[in-house]
VEXDREN-2710 file (C-alpha; in Angstrom, 1 decimal):
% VEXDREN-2710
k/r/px/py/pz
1/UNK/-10.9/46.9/98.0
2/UNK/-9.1/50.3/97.8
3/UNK/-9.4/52.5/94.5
4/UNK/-5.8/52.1/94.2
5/UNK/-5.9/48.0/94.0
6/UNK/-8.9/48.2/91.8
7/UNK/-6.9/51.1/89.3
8/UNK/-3.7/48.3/89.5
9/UNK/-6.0/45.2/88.9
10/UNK/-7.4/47.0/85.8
11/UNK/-4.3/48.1/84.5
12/UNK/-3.2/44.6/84.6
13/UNK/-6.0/43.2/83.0
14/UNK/-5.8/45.8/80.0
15/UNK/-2.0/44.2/80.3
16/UNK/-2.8/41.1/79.8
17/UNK/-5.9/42.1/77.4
18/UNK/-3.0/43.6/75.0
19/UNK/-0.7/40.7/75.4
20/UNK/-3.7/37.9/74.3
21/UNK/-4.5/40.6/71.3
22/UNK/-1.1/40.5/70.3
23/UNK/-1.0/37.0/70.4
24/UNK/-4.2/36.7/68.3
25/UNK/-2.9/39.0/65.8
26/UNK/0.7/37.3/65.7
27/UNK/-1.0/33.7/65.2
28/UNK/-3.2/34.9/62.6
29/UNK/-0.5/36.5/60.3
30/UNK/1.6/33.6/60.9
31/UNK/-1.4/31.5/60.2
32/UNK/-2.0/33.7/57.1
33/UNK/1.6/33.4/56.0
34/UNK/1.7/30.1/56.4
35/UNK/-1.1/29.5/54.3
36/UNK/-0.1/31.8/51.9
37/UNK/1.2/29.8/48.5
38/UNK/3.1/32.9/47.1
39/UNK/6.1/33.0/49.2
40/UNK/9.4/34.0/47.8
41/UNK/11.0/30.9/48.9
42/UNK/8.7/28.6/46.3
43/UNK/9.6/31.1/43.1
44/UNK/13.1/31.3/44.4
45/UNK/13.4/27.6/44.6
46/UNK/12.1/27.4/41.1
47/UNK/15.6/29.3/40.1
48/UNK/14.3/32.9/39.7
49/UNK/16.1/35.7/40.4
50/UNK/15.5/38.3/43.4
51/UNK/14.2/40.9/40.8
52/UNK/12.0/38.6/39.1
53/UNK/11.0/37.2/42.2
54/UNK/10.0/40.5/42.9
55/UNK/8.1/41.2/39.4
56/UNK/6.3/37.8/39.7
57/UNK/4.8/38.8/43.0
58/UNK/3.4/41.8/41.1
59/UNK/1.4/39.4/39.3
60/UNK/-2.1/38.8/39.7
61/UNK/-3.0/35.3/41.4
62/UNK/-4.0/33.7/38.3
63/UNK/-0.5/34.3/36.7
64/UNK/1.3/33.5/39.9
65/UNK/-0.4/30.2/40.2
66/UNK/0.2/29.4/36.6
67/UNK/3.9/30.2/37.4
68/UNK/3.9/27.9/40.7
69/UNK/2.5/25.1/38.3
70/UNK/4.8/25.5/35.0
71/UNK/8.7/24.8/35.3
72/UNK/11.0/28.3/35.5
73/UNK/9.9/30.7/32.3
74/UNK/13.3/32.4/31.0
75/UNK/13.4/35.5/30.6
76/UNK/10.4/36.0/32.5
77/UNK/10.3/39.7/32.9
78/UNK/10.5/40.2/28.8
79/UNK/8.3/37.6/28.1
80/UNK/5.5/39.4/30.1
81/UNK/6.5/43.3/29.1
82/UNK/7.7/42.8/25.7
83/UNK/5.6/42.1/22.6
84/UNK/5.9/39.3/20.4
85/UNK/8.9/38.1/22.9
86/UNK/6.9/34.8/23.4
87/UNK/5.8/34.7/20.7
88/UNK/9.4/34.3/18.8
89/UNK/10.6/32.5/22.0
90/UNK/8.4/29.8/21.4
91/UNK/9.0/29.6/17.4
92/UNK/12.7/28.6/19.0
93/UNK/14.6/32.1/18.6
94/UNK/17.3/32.8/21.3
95/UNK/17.1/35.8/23.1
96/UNK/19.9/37.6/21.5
97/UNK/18.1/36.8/17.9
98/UNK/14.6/38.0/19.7
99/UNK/16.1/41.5/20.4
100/UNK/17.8/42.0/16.9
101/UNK/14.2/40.9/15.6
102/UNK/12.3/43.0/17.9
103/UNK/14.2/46.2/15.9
104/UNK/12.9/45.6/12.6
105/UNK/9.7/46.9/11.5
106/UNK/6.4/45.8/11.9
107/UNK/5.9/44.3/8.9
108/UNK/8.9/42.0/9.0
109/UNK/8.2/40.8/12.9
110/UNK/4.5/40.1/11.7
111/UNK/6.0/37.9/8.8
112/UNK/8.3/36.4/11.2
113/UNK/6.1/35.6/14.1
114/UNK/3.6/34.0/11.3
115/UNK/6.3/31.5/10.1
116/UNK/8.2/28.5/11.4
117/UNK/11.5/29.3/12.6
118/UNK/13.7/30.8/9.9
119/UNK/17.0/30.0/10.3
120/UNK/20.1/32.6/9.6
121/UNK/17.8/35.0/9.4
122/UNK/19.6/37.9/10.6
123/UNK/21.8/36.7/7.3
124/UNK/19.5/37.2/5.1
125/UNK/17.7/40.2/5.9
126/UNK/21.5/42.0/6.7
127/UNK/22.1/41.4/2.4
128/UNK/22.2/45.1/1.1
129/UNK/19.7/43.6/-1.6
130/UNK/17.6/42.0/-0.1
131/UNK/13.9/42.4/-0.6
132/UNK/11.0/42.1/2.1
133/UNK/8.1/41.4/-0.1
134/UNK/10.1/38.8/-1.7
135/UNK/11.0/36.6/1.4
136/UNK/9.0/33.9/0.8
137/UNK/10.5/33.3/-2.4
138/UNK/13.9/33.5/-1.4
139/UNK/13.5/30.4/1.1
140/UNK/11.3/28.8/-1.4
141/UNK/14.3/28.9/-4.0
142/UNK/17.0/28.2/-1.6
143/UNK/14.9/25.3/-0.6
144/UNK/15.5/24.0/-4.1
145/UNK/19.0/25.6/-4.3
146/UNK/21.0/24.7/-0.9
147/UNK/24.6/25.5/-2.4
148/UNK/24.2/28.9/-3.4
149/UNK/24.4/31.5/-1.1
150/UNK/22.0/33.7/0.3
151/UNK/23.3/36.4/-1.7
152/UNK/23.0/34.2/-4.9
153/UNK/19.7/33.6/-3.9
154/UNK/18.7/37.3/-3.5
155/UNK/20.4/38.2/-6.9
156/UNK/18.5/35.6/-9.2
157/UNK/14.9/36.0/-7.0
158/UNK/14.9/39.7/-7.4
159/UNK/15.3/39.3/-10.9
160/UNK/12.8/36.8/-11.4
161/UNK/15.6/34.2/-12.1
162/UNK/13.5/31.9/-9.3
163/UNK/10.5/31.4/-12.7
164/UNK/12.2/30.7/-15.9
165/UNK/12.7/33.0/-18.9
166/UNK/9.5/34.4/-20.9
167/UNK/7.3/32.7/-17.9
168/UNK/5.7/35.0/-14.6
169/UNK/5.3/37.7/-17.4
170/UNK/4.1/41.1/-16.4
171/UNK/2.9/43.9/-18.3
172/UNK/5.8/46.7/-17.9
173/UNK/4.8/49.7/-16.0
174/UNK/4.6/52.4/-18.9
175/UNK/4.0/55.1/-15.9
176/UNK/8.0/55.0/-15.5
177/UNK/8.7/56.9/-18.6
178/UNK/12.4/56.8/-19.2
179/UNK/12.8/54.3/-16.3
180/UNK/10.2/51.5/-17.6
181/UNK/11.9/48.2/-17.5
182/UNK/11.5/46.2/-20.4
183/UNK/13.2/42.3/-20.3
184/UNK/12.2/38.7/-20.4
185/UNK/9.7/38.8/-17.1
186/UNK/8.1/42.7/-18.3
187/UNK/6.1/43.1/-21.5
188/UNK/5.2/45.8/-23.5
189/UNK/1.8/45.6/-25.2
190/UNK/1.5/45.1/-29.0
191/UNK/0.4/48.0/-29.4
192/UNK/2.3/50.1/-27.4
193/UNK/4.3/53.4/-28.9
194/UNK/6.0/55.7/-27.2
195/UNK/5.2/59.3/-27.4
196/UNK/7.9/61.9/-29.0
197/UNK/9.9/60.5/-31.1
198/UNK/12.3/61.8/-33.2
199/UNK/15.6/61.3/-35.2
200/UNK/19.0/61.2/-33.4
201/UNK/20.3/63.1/-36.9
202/UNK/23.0/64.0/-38.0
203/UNK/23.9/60.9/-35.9
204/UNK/21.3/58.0/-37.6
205/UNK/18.8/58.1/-39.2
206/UNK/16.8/56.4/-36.4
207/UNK/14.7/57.9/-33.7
208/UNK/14.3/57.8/-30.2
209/UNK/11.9/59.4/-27.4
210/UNK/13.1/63.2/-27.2
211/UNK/14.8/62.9/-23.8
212/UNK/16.9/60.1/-24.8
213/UNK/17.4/61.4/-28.7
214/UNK/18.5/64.6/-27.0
215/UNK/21.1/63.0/-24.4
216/UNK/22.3/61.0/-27.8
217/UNK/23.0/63.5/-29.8
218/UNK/24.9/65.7/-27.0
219/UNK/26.6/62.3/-26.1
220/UNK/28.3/62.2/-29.7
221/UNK/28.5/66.0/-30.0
222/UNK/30.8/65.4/-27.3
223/UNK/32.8/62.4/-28.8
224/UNK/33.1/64.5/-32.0
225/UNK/34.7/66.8/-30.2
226/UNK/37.1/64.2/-28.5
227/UNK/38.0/62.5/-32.4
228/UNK/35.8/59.7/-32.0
229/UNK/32.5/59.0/-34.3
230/UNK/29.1/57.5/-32.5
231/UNK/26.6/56.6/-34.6
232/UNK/23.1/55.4/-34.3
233/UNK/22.3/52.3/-36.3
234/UNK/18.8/51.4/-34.7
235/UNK/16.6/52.8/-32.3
236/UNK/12.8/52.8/-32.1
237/UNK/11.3/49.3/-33.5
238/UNK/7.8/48.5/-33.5
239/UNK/6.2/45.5/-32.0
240/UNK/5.9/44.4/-35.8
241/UNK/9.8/45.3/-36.5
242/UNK/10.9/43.2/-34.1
243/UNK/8.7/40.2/-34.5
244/UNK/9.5/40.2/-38.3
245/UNK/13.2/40.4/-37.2
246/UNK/13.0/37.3/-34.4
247/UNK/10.7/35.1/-37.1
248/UNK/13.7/36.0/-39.5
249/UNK/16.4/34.4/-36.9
250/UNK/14.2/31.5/-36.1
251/UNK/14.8/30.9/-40.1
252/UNK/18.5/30.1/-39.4
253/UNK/18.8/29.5/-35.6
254/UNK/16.8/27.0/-32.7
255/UNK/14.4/29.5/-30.5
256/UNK/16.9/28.6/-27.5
257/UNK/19.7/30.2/-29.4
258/UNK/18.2/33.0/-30.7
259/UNK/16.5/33.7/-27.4
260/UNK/20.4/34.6/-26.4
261/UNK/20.5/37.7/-28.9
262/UNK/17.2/38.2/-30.2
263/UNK/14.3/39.6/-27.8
264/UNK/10.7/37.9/-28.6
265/UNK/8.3/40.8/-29.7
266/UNK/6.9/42.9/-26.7
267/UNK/10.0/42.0/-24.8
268/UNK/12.3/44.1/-27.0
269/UNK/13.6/47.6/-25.7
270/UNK/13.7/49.2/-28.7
271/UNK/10.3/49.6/-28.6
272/UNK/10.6/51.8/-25.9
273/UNK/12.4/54.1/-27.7
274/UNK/15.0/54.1/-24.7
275/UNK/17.4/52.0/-26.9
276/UNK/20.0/52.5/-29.3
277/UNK/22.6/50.3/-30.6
278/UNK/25.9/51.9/-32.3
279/UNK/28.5/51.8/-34.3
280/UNK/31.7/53.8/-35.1
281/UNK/32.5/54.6/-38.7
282/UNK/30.9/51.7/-40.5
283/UNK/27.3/50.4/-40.1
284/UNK/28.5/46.5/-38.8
285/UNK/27.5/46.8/-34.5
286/UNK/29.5/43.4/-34.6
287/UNK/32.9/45.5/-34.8
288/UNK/32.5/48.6/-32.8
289/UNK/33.9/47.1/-29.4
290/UNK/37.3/46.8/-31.6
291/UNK/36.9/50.2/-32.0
292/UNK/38.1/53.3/-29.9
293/UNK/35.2/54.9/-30.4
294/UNK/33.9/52.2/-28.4
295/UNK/36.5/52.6/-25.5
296/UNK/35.0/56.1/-25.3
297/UNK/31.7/55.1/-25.1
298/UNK/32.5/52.5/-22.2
299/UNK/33.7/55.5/-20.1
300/UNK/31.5/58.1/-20.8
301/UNK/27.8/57.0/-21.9
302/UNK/26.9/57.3/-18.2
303/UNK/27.9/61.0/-18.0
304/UNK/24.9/61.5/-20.5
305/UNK/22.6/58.7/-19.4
306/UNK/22.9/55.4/-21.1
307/UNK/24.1/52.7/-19.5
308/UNK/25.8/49.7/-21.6
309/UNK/22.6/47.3/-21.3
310/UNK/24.2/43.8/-22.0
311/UNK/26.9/43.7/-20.0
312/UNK/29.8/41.1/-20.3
313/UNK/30.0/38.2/-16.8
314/UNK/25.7/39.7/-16.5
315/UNK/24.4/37.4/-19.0
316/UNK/22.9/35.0/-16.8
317/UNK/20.9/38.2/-15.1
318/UNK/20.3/39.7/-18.6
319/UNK/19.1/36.7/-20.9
320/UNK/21.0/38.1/-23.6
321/UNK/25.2/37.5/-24.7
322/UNK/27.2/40.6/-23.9
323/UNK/26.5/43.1/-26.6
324/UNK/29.2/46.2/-26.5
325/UNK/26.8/48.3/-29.0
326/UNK/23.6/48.0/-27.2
327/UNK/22.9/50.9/-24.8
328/UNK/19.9/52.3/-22.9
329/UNK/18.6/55.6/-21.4
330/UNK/17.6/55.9/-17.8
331/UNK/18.7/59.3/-17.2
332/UNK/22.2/61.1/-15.9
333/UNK/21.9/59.7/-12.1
334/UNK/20.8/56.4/-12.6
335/UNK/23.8/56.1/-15.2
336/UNK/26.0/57.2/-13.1
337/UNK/25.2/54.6/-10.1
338/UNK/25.1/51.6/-12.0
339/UNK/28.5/52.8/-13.9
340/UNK/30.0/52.9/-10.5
341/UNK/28.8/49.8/-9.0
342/UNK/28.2/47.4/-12.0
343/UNK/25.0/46.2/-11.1
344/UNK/22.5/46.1/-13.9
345/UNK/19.3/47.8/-14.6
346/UNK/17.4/44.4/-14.1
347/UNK/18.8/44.4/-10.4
348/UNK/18.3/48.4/-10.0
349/UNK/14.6/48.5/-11.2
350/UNK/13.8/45.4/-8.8
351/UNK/16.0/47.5/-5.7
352/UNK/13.8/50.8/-6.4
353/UNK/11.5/51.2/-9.0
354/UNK/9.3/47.7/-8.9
355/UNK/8.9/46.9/-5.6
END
């Protein structure tokens, strides 16, 4: 045989040698393919999208297979690159609610992911008073109280108005100074005196901590000069004072009605030496809101900083009937807020000075 029919025979078996390779190699990735289980066409079946399709084949096999096995996972892609997304999909949130949650701060989403479904949340946490810490307690008492709202709730939970009166007592934190709160959940020991006092005079003869007996006086310096007359008719009481004074109106009066002007001793805040109450040109409190001395006082205690304490439509949040002569210290700023807005100290202290 010729060189040339022997260069064409071998050219045609290296012909044929690449064909029956390429077979080989086209029958084994179609063998490969076909017994491949993570085909698109399964995961696209199950009702995925093409991008998810395409982040689930990213998966490792385990999660694949565990996908292949489980009905379609919404919302695939954020359950497997967001935090706490299964979690709160599994307690029963919707997605919308998930990404609202998933902005609060770590605390709250903790508290959340560690409770059964809350529902209205977003409500509650969106009230302008509302109180982390205190969550717990506000379901707990809505639980009870169904017909109130959530900002009903919120009001009577962050003033302790969840435990009833004189009961869940704390000591009062004395650290405060001028901005201790002192009502029928916060106690002052029995022995308990404030530092620097002294006399409101020529305006009483009672005495107040400096700060405040210093506002006082200015405060009716000023009302002098306007033709009105602010007087001091008690401030400071010892723990004694006052528990001589309740034991006297338990004489004449049931405890439940004397509860409603009288505070029990430790609860009082005249023995803070932040209180004063007031009267015009006699010495009878019971008269001054007639007065209009007393229509001065309404409209410009806060520009000195006291605040009327008692206020009328507050009761419920106070403890105490609406007393016009009654006012308390907590400084020119504080005055002025809760002047403008109405709220009370007891709501104030539990907003930013408590918790």
């Amino acid at each position: 045989m010729s060189k040339k029919k022997k260069r064409k025979l071998k050219l045609k078996n290296i012909g044929l040698m690449f064909v029956f390779l390429c077979i080989i190699a086209y029958g084994s990735i179609s063998l490969i393919d076909y017994l491949n289980p993570y085909k698109e066409e399964v995961f696209l079946n199950k009702g995925y999208s093409t991008s998810e399709v395409e982040f689930i084949l990213s998966l490792d096999d385990i999660e694949k297979d565990k996908l292949i096995e489980s009905e379609k996972v919404e919302y695939i892609i954020k359950q497997y690159t967001i935090e706490h997304y299964t979690e709160l999909m599994n307690l029963g949130y919707l997605d919308d609610e998930i990404t609202t949650i998933l902005g609060y701060n770590d605390e709250l989403i903790t508290y959340i992911t560690t409770h059964a479904k809350i529902e209205n949340l977003n409500e509650w946490i969106n009230q302008s008073n509302f109180i982390q810490a205190r969550f717990d307690r506000y379901l707990a008492y809505y639980s009870e109280n169904t017909t109130l709202t959530f900002k009903n709730i919120i009001e009577r939970v962050n003033t302790n108005r969840d435990h009833a009166y004189y009961t869940n007592v704390q000591s009062t934190d004395t650290s405060l100074n001028e901005l201790l709160l002192v009502n029928k959940y916060y106690q002052l020991d029995q022995s308990y005196v404030p530092d620097n006092l002294v006399s409101v005079s020529p305006y009483g003869s009672v005495r107040m901590v400096k700060v405040a007996a210093e506002a006082f006086i200015d405060l009716c310096d000023a009302a002098k000069d306007e033709g009105y007359t602010i007087i001091g008719i008690s401030g400071y009481r010892s723990y004694s004072t006052q528990e001589n004074l309740y034991n006297r109106y338990l004489k004449k009066d049931p405890q439940w009605l004397v509860d409603t002007y009288s505070a029990r001793p430790g609860f009082s805040e005249h023995q803070s030496g932040l209180a004063i109450d007031v009267s015009s040109n006699n010495q009878d409190i019971l008269t001054f809101e007639m007065s209009n001395s007393f229509k001065w006082m309404k409209d410009n205690a806060h520009l000195y900083g006291f605040i009327l304490r008692y206020q009328k439509g507050k009761e419920d949040i106070s403890g105490y009937k609406y007393e016009p002569w009654h006012y308390r210290y907590v400084g020119k700023e504080i005055a002025a807020t809760l002047y403008s807005t109405g709220m009370t100290y007891d709501e104030y202290a539990a907003l930013y000075l408590i918790n």
